[in-house]
N, C-alpha and C positions, 0 to 999 in steps of 0.2 A: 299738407299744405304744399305747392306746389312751388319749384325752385323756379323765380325768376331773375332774370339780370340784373343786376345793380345798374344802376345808372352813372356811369362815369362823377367824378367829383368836380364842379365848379371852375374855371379855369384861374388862374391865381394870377394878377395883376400885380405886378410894384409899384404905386406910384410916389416920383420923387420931386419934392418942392418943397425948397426952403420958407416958402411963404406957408404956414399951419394953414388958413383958411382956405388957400386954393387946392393946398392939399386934400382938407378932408373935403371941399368940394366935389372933388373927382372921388373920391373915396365911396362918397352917397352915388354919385352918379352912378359909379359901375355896379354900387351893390345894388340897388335898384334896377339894374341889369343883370342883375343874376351874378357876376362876378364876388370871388374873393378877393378882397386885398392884404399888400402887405404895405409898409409906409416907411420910408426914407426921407431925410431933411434936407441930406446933403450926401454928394458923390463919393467921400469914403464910407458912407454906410450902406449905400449901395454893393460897393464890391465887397463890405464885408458880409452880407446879408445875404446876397447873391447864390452862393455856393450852400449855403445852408438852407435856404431855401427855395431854390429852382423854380424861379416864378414861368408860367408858360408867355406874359410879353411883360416889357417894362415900361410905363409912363412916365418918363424923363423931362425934365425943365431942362432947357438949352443951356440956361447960364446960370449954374450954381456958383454960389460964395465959395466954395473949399478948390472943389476939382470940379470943372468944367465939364457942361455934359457928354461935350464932343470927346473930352477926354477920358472920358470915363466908360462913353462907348467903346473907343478903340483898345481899351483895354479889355474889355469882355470880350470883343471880336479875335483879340489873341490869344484866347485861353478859350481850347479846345471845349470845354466843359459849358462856358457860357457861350460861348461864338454863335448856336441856334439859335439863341435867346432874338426873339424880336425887339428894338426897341424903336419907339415913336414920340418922338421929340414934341417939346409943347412950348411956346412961346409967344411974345404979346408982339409982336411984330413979326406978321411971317412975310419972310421978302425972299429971293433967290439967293440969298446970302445963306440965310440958314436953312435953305433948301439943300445947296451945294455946299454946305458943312456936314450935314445927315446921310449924306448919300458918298461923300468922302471918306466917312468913318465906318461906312456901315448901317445908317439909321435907316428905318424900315420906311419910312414918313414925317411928318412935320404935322400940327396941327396948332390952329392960332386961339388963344386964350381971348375970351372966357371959353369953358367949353360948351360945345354942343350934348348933348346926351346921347341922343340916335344916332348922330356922325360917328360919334367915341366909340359905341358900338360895334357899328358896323363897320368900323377900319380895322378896330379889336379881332372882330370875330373872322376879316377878311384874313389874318396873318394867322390863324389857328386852323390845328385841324380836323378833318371831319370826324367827330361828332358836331364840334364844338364852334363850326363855322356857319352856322346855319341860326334863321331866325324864324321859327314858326313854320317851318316844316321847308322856306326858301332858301335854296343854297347862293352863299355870299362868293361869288367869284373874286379871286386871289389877286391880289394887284401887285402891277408888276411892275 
């Protein structure tokens, strides 16, 4: 039998929302996109989960109940370990307000709830890298 390549593993998503149903919203979304997930309530289960698990981006709610998401990023952006980590904020009101809290902290993007499916995709796949930035054989250029 002849040795072929594996095919890299799935790119592993965190997504975190204190709301269960928008959570596992996104949850089907991405898996339906071929994504893994892992799933957070709230921003100290984040940073705890984080490090043990090394997600490749994270789907963040802007305003969680516990720690806030702004704050929760700029703690990963301090620690060398998470600091790559992309994360992409999601929110029901997206205004320059929480555009220029994302981009303050570190957030890779903002995206406005409900979600889209194709959009979430392909911002996903835009912050990953190649293999795993590409859909159907089109390369997603990197946004900047």
């Amino acid at each position: 039998m002849p040795n072929t390549p594996s095919l890299p593993a799935a790119p592993v998503v965190l997504v975190v929302d204190d709301h269960c149903l928008l959570r596992r919203l996104a949850t089907d979304l991405l898996a339906f996109e071929g994504f893994r997930t892992i799933e957070a309530a709230c921003g100290q289960e984040v940073l705890d989960l984080v490090n043990d698990h090394q997600p490749d981006v994270i789907l963040m709610d802007l305003y969680l109940p516990d720690v806030a998401g702004v704050e929760v990023c700029r703690r990963l952006k301090e620690n060398h370990k998470t600091a790559p980590i992309p994360v992409i904020f999601t929110t029901v009101e997206q205004s320059q307000k929480s555009q220029a809290l994302s981009r303050k902290v570190g957030g890779s993007d903002v995206m406005q709830k409900p979600l889209d499916r194709r959009s979430l995709s392909l911002r996903i796949r835009a912050l990953l890298p190649h293999p795993f930035n590409s859909v159907q054989g089109l390369m997603i250029p990197a946004v900047s």
